[in-house]
ROLOGU-619541 format. One record per residue: residue in three letters; x, y, z of N, C-alpha, C, CB in turn. Coordinates in steps of 0.02 Angstrom, whole numbers, padded with zeros to 5 digits, always signed. Glycine has a CB too. Example, Ala and Ser with C-alpha at 12.3 -4.5 7.8 and 13.67 -1.06 7.14 Angstrom:
ROLOGU-619541
Ala+00660-00284+00390+00615-00225+00390+00660-00165+00390+00565-00224+00452 Ser+00642-00112+00354+00684-00053+00357+00645+00002+00394+00704-00030+00286 
***
This chain:
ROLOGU-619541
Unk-00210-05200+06990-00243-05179+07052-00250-05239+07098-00313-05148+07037 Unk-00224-05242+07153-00224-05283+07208-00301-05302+07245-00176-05246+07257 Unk-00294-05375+07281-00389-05347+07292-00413-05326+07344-00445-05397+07286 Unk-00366-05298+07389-00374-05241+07454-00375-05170+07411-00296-05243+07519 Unk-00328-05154+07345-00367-05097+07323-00442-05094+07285-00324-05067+07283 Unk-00447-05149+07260-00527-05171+07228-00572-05169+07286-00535-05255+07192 Unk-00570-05182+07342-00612-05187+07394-00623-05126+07437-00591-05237+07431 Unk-00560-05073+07424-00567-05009+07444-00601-04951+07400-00507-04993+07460 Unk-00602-04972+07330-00621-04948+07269-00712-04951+07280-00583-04999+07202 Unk-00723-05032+07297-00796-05009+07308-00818-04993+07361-00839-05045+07294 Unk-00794-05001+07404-00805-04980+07466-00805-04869+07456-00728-05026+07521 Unk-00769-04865+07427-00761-04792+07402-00804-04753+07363-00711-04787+07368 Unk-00834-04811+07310-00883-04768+07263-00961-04786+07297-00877-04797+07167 Unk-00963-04883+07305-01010-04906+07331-01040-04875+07381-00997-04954+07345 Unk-01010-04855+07447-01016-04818+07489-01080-04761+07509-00965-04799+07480 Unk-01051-04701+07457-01089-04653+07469-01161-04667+07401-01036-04578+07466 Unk-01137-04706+07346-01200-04732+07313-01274-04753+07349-01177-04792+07282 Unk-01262-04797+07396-01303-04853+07457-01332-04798+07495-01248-04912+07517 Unk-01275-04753+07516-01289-04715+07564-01362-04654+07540-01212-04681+07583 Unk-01320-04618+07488-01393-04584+07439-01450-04607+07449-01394-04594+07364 Unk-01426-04682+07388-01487-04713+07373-01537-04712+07433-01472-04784+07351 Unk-01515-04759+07487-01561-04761+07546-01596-04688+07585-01517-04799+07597 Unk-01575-04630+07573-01588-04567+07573-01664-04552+07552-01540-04536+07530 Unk-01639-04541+07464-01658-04527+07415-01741-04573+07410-01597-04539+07366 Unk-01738-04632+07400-01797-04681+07414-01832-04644+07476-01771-04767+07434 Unk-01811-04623+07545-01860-04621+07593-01881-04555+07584-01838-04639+07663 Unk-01843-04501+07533-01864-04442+07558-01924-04436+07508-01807-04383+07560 Unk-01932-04470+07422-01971-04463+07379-01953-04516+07329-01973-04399+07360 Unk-01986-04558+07345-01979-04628+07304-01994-04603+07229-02040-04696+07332 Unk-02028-04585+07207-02059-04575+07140-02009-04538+07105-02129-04536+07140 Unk-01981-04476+07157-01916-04435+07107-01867-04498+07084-01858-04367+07161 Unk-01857-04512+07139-01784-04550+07127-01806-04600+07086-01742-04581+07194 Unk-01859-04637+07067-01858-04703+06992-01882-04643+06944-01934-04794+06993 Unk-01898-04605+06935-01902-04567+06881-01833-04536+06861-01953-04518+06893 Unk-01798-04512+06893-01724-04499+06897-01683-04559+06878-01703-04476+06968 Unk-01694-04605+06880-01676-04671+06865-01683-04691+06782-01721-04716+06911 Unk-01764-04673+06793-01778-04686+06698-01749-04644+06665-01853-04677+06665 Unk-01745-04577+06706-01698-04507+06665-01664-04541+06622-01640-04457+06712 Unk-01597-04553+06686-01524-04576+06682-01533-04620+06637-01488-04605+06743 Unk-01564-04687+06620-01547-04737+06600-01584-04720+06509-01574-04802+06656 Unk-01619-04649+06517-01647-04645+06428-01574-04613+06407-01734-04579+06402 Unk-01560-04546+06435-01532-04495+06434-01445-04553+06402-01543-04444+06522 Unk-01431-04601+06459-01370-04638+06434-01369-04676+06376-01350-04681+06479 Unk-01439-04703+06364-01443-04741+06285-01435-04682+06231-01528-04783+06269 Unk-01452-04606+06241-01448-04574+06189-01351-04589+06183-01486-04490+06200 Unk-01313-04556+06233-01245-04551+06244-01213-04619+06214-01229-04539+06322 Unk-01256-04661+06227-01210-04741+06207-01237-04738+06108-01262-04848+06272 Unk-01293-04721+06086-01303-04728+06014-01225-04675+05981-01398-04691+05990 Unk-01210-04612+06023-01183-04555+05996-01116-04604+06007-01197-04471+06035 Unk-01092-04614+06066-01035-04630+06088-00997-04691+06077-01041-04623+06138 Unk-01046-04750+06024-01027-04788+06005-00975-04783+05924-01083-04817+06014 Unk-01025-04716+05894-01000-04712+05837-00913-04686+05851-01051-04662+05794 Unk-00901-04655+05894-00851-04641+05929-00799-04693+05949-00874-04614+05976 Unk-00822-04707+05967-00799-04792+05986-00770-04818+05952-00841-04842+05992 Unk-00813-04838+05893-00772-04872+05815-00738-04835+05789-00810-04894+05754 Unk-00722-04747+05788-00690-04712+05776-00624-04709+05789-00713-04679+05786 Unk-00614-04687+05862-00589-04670+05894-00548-04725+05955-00630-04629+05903 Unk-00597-04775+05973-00564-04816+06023-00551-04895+05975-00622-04823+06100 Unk-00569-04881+05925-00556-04961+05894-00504-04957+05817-00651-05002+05870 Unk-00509-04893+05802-00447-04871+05745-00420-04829+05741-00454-04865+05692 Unk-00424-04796+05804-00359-04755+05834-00352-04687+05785-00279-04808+05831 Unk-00428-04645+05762-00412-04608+05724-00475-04566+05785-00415-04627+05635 Unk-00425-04483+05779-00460-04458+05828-00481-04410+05782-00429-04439+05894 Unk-00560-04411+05776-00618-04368+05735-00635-04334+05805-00694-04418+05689 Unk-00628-04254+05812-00665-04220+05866-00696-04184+05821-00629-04180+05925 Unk-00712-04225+05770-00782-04168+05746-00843-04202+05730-00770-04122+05672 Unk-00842-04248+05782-00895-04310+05795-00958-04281+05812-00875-04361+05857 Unk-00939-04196+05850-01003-04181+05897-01041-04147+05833-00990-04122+05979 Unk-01011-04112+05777-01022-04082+05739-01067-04131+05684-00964-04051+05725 Unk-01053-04179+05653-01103-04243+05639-01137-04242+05669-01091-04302+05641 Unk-01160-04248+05737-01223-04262+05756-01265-04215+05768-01225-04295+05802 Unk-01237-04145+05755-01276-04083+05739-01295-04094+05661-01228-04011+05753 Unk-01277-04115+05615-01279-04118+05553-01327-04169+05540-01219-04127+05526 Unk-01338-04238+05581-01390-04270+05567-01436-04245+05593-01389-04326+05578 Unk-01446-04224+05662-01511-04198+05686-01545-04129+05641-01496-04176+05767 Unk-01511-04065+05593-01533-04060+05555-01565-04080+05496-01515-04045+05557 Unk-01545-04117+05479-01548-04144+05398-01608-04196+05447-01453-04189+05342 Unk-01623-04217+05464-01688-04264+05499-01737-04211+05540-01653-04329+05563 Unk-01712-04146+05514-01780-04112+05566-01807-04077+05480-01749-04027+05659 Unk-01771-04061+05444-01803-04035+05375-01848-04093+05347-01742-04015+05316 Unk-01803-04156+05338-01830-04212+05295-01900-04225+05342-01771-04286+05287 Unk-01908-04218+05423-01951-04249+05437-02014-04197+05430-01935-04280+05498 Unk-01996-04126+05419-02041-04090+05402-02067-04088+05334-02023-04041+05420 Unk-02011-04107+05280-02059-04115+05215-02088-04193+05188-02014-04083+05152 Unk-02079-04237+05248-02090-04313+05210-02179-04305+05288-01983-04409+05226 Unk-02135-04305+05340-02198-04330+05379-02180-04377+05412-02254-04351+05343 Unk-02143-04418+05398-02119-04494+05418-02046-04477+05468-02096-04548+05333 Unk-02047-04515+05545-02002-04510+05576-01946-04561+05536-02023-04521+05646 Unk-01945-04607+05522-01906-04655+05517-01879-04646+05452-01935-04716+05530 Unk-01902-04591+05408-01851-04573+05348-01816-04516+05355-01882-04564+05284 Unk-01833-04483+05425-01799-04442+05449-01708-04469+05470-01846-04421+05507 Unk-01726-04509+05528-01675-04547+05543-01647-04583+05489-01692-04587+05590 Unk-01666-04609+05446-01629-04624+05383-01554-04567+05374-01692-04612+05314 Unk-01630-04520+05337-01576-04459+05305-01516-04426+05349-01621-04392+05285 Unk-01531-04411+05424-01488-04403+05472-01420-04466+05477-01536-04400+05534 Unk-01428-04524+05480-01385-04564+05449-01341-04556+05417-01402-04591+05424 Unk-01391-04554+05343-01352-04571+05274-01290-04496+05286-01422-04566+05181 Unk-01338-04446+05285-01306-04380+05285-01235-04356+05320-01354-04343+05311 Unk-01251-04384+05384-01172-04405+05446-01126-04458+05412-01199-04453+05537 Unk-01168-04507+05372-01102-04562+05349-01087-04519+05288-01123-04658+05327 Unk-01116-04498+05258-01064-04470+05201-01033-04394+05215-01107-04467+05125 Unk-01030-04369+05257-00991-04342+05274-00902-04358+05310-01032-04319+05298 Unk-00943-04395+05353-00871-04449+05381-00828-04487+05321-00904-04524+05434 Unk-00886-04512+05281-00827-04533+05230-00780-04498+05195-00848-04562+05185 Unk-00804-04419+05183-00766-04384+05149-00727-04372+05206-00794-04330+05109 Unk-00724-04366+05263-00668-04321+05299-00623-04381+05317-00696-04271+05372 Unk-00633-04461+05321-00604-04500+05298-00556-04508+05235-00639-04527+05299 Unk-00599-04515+05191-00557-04523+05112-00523-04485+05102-00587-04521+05050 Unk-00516-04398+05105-00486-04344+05082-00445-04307+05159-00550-04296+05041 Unk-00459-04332+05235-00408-04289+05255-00373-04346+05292-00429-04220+05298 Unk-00419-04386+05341-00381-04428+05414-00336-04483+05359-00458-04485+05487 Unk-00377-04517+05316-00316-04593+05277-00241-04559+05271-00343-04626+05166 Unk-00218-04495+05255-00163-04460+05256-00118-04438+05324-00184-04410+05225 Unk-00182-04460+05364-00131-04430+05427-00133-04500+05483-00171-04340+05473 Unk-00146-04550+05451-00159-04627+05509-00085-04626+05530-00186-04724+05465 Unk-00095-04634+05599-00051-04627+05660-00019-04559+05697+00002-04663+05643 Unk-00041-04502+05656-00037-04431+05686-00082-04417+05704-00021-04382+05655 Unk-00072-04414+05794-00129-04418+05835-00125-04345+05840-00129-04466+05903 Unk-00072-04305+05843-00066-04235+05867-00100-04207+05829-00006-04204+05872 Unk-00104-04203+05761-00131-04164+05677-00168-04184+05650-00095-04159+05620 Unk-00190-04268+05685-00275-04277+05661-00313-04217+05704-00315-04367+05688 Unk-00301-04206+05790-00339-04189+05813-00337-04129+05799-00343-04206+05860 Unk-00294-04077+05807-00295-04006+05769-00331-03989+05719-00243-03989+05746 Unk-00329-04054+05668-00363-04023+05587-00451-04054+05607-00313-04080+05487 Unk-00483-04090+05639-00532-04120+05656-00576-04059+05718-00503-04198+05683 Unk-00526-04039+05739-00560-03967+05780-00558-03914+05737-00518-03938+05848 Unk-00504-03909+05680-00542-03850+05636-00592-03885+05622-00508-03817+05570 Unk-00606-03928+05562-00678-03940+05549-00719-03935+05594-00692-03994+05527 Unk-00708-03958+05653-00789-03952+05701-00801-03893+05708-00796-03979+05777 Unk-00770-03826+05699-00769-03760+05697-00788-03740+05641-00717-03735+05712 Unk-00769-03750+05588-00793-03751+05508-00887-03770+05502-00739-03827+05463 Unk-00876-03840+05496-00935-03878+05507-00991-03832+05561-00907-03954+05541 Unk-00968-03838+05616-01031-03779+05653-01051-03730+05628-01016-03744+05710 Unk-00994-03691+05607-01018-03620+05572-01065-03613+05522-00969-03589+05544 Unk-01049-03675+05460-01089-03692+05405-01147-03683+05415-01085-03749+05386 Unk-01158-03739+05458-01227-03742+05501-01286-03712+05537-01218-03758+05532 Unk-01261-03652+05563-01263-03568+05592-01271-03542+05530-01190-03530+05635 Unk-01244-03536+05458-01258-03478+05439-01312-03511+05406-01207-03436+05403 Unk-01321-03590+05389-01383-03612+05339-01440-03618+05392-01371-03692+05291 Unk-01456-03637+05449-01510-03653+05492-01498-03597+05524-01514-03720+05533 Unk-01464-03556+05556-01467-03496+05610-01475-03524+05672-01524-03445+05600 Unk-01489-03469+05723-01484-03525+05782-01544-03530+05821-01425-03510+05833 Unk-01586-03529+05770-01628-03546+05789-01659-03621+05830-01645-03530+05747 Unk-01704-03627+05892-01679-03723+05903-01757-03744+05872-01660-03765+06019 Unk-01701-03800+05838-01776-03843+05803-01777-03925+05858-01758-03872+05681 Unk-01854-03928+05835-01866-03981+05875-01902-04041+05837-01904-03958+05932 Unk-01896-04108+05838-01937-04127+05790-02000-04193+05822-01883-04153+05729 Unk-02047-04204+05813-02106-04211+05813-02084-04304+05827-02151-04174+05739 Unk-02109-04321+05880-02103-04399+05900-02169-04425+05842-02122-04418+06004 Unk-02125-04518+05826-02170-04515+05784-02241-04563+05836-02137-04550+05704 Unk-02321-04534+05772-02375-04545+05825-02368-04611+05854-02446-04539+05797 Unk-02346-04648+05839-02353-04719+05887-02317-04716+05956-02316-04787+05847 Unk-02270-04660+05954-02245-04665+06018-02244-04600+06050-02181-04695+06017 Unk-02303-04565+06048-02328-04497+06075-02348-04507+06145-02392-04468+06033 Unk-02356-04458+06167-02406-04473+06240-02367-04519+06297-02485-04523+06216 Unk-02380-04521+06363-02364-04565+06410-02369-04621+06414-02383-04557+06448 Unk-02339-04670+06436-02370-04751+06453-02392-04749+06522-02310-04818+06449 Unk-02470-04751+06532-02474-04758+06600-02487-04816+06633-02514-04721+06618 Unk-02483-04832+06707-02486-04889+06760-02428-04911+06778-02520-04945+06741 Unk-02379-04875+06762-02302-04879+06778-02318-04881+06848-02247-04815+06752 Unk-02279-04951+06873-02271-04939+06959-02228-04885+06989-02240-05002+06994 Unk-02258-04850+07031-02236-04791+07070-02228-04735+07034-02178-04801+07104 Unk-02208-04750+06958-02208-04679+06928-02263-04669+06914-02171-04663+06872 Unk-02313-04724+06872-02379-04704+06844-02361-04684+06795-02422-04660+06874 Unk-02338-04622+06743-02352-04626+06680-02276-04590+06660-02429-04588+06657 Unk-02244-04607+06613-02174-04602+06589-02188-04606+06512-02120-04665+06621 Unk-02147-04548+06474-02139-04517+06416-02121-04595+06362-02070-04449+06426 Unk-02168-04637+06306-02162-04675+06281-02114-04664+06233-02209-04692+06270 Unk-02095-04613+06195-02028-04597+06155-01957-04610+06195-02030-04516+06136 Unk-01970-04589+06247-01894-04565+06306-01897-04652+06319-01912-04491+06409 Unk-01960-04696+06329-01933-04757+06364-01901-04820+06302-02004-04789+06415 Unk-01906-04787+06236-01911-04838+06186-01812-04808+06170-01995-04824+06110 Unk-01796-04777+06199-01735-04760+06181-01696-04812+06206-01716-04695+06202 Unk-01723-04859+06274-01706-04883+06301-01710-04934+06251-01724-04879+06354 Unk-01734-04962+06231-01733-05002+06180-01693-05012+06100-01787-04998+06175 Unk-01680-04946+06088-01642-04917+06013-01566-04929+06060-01666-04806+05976 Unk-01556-04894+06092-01492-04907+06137-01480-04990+06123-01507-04887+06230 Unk-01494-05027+06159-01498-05104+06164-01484-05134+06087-01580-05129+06194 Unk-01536-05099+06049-01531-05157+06003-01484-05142+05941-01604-05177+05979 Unk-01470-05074+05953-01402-05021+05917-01351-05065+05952-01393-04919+05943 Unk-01314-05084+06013-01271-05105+06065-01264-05186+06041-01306-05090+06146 Unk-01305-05220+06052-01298-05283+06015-01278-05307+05940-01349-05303+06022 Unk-01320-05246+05896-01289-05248+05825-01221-05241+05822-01315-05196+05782 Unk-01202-05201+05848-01119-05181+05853-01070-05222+05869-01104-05135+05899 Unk-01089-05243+05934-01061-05326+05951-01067-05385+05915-01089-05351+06004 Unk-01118-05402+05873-01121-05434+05824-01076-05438+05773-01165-05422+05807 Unk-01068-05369+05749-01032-05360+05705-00955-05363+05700-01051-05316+05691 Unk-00950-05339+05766-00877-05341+05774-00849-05403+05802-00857-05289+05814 Unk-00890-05454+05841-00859-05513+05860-00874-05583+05829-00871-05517+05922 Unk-00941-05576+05768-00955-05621+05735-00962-05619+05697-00981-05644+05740 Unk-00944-05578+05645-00945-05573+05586-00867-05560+05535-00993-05523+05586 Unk-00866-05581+05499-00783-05595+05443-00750-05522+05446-00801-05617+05333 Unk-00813-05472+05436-00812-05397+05424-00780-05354+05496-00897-05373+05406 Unk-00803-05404+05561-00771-05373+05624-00710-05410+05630-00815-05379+05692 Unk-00699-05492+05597-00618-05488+05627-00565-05451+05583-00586-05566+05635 Unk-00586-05429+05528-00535-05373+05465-00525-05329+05500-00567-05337+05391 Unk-00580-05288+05523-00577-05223+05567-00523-05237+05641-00669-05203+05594 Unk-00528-05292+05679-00491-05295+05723-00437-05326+05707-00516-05315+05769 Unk-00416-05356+05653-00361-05366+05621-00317-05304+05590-00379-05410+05576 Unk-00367-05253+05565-00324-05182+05520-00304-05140+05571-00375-05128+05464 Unk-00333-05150+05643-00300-05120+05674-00242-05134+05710-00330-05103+05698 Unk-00242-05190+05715-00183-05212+05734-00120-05228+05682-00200-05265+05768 Unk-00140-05251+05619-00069-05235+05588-00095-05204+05515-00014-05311+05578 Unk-00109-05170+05502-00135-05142+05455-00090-05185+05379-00127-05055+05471 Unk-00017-05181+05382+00021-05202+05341-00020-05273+05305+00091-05211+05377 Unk+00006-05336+05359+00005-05399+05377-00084-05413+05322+00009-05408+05481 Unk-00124-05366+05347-00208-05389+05316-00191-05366+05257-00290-05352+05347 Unk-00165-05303+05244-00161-05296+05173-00128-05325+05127-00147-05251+05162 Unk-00077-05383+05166-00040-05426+05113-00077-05493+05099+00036-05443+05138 Unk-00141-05506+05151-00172-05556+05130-00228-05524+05076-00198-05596+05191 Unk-00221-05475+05039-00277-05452+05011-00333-05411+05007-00291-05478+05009 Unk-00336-05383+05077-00396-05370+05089-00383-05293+05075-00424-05396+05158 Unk-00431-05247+05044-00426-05201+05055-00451-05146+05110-00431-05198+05015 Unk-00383-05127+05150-00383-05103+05196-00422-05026+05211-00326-05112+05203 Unk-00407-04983+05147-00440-04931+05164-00499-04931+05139-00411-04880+05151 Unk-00528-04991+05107-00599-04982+05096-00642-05005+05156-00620-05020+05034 Unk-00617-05034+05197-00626-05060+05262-00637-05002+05326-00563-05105+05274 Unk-00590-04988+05325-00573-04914+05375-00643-04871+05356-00485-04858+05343 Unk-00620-04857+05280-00674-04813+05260-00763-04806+05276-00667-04823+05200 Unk-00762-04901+05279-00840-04914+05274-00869-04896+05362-00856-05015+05244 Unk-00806-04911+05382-00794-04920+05490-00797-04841+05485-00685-04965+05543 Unk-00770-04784+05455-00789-04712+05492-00852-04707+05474-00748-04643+05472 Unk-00885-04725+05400-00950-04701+05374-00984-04706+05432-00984-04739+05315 Unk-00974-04800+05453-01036-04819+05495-01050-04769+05581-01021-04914+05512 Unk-00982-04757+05582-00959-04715+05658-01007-04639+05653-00850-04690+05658 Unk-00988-04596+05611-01018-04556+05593-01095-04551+05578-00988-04546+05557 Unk-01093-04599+05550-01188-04610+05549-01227-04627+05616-01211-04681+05500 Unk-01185-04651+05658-01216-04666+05708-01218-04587+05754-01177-04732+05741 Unk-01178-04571+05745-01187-04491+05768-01252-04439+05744-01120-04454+05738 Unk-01258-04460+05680-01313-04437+05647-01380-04463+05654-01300-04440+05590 Unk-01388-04528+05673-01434-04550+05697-01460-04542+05778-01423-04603+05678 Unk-01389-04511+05795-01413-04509+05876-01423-04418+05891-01336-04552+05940 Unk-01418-04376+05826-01438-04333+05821-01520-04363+05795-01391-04291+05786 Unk-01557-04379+05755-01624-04362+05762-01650-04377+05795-01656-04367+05731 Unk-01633-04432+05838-01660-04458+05884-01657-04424+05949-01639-04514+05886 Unk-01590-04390+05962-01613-04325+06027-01645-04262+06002-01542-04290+06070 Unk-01658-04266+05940-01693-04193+05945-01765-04207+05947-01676-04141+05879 Unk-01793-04238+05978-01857-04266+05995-01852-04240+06073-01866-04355+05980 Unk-01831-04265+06119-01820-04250+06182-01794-04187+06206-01787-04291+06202 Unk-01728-04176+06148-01702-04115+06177-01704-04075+06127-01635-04117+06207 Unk-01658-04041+06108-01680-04005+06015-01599-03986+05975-01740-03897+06023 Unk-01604-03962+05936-01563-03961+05890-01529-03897+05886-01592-03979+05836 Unk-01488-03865+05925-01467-03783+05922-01386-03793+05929-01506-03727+05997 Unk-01352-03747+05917-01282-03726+05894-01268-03728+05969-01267-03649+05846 Unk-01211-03791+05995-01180-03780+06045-01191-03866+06091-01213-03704+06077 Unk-01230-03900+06047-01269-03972+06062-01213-04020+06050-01340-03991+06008 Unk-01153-03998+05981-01100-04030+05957-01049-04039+06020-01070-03990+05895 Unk-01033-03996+06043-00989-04001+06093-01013-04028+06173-00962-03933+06094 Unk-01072-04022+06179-01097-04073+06223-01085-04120+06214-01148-04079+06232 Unk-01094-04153+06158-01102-04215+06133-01032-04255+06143-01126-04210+06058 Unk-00999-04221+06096-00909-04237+06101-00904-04247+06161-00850-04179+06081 Unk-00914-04188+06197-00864-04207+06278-00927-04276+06314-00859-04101+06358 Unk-00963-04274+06295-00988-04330+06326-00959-04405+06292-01068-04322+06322 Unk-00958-04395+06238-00932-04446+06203-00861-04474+06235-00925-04421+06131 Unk-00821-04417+06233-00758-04437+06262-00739-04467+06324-00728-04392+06263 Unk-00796-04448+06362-00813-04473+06412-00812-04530+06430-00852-04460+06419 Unk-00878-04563+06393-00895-04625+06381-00857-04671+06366-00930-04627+06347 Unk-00808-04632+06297-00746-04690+06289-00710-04699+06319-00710-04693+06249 Unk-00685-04633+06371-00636-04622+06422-00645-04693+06498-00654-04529+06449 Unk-00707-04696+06526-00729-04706+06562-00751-04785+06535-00766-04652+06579 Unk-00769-04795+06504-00801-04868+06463-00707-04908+06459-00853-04841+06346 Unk-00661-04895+06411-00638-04908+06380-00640-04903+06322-00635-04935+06392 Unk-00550-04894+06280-00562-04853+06215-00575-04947+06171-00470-04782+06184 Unk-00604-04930+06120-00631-04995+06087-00702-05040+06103-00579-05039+06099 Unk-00696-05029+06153-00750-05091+06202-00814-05063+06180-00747-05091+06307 Unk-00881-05085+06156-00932-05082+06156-00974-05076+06207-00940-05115+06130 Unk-00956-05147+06255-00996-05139+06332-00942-05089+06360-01006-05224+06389 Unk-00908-05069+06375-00868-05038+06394-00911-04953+06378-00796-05065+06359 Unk-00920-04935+06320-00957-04887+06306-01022-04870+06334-00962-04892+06254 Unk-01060-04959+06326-01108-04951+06377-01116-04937+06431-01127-04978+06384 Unk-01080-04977+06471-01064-04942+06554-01027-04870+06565-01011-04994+06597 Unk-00999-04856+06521-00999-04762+06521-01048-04736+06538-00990-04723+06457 Unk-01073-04758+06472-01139-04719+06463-01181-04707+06502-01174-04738+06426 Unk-01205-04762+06539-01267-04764+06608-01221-04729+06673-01298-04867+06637 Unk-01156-04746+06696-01110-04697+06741-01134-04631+06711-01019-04709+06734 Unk-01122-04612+06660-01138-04532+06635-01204-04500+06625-01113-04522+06571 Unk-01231-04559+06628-01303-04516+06608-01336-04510+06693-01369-04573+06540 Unk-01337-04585+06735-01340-04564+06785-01317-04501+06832-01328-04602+06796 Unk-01262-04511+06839-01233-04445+06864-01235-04392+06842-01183-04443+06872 Unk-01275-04358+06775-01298-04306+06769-01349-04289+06788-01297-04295+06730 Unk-01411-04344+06787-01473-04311+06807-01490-04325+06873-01529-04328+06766 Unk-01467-04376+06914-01464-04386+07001-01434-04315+07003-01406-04461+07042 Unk-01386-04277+06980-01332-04230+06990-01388-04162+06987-01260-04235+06923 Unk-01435-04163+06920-01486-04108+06933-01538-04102+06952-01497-04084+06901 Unk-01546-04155+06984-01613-04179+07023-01609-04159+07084-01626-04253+07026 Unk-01538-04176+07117-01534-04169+07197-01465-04121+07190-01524-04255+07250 Unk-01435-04082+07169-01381-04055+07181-01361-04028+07114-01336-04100+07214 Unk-01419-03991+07091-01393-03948+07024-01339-03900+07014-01440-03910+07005 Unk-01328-03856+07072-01268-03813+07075-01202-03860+07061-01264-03776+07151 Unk-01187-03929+07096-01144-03958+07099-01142-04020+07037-01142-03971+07165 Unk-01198-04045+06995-01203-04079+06962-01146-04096+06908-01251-04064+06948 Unk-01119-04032+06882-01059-04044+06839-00988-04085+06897-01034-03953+06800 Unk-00980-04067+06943-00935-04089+06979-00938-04161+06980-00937-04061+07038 Unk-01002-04190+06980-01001-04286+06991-00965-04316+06920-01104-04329+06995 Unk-00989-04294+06866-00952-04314+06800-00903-04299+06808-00968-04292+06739 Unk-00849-04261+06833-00780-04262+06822-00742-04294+06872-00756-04200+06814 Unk-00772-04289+06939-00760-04366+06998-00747-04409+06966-00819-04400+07044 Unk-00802-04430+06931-00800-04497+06902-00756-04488+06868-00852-04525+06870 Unk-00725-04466+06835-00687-04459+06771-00609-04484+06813-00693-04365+06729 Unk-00623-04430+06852-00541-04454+06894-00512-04490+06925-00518-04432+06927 Unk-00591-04533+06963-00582-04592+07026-00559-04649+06930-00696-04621+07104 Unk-00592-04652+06881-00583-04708+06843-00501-04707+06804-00649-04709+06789 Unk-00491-04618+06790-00426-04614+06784-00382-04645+06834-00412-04555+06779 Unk-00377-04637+06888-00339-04650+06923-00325-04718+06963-00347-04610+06948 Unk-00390-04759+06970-00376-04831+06969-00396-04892+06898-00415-04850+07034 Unk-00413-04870+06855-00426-04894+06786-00400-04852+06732-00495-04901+06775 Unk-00325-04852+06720-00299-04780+06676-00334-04820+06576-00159-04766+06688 Unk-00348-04862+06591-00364-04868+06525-00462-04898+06520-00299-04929+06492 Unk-00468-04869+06565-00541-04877+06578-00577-04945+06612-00569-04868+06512 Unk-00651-04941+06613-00686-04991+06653-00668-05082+06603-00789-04958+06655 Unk-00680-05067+06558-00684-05147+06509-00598-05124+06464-00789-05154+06426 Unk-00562-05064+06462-00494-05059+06442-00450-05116+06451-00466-05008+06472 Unk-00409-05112+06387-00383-05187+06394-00313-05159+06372-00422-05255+06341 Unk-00247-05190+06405-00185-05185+06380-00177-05166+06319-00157-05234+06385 Unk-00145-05147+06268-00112-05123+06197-00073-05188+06192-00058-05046+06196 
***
């Protein structure tokens, strides 16, 4: 990209952003930073979901579309456990554990057989997410469950400037986001365990002749992908809830994120994420009829001058 098209690019998105914004502030200051905190909880949920995706999907090139279906599977299994333990945080455990061992099996027993069939991973990964849902439907019904913030982070925080008082669960997401986002980066750029992983993807052969075992590697990288799906299921069913049809939200948001972020990139996921979460709830705040239309703008202005996304990097 040339930097008369970079300069027309922001001039293009920048533009009518400034323009809003300055709107939006004079007509009701308070909507618009509350719309703000929306966006920016609402995107940490998308970046916990969309990361596991990430390591899936944008960093080992194995396409699981039954990612949305995991995180229906953790947010169950963390709305039972949290009803018979009491405890949020063994909830999220079990939502975890429950998403990683699932991923591992659909790892170990279907995708290690099909690495580099992008066409027939994704076919057999949409039956399961069809499978997997149904399961789900006939053992929970569709009924929507919701599960119980834990007491330390109940109730409002009030003296918030201009908002005054904002949901203490919804603002700490902001925080699980962050410190989920940094672990990841950690892992993958400083640790022995992230240069294997970015080594197996690039020559899978080459690492396995120095020893290492490769599919126990892969294997441990979907568990963790999947769990993070499961964890970002109990954690939205606090805010939002847990009903048959949440999976495929999820996915297409996910895809999104990676689409829009870059496939692999971590920050890359991140800045999806806040593009997506923003532009959904500015989108139903001030222009609900039209709200779905801003997410797929975006989708196309980034297709079309970033074909491999915002932080996307050459092959």
């Amino acid at each position: 990209m040339t930097r008369n098209q970079k300069i027309a690019l922001w001039v293009l998105v920048g533009g009518p952003i400034a323009a809003f914004s300055a709107w939006a502030i004079h007509d009701n200051l308070r909507l618009y930073f509350v719309t703000l905190l929306n966006g920016l909880t609402l995107a940490s949920l998308y970046f916990i979901v969309a990361s596991g995706f990430t390591l899936v999907f944008g960093l080992m090139r194995n396409v699981n579309l039954a990612h949305g279906s995991l995180y229906l599977l953790g947010g169950y299994v963390g709305f039972f456990v949290a009803a018979k333990t009491g405890y949020w945080i063994v909830a999220v455990a079990a939502g975890f554990a429950a998403a990683a061992l699932a991923g591992l099996l659909i790892q170990i027993f279907i995708l290690r057989h099909m690495q580099g069939q992008d066409l027939r991973q994704t076919m057999v990964t949409i039956g399961l997410s069809i499978v997997i849902a149904d399961i789900l439907l006939w053992i929970f019904t569709g009924q929507v469950y919701q599960i119980e913030a834990p007491e330390w982070l109940q109730g409002p925080i009030k003296g918030l400037p201009i908002i005054n008082a904002y949901s203490a669960y919804r603002l700490s997401l902001l925080g699980m986001g962050i410190v989920i986002g940094v672990t990841l980066w950690l892992l993958l750029s400083k640790t022995r365990v992230g240069m294997m992983i970015r080594a197996g993807v690039d020559d899978r052969a080459m690492l396995s002749a120095a020893g290492v075992n490769v599919n126990l590697i892969f294997a441990i990288t979907f568990a963790l992908g999947a769990g993070l799906a499961g964890l970002g299921g109990v954690i939205g069913a606090v805010e939002l809830s847990i009903v048959p049809g949440e999976d495929t939200r999820l996915l297409l948001a996910s895809l999104i994120v990676v689409i829009v972020g870059g496939m692999g990139s971590i920050l890359g996921a991140a800045i999806g994420a806040v593009i997506l979460g923003l532009a959904e709830t500015y989108g139903l705040a001030y222009a609900p009829t039209y709200s779905v239309v801003f997410t797929f703008v975006i989708l196309i202005l980034v297709l079309a001058f970033r074909p491999r996304g915002i932080m996307g990097k050459a092959a």
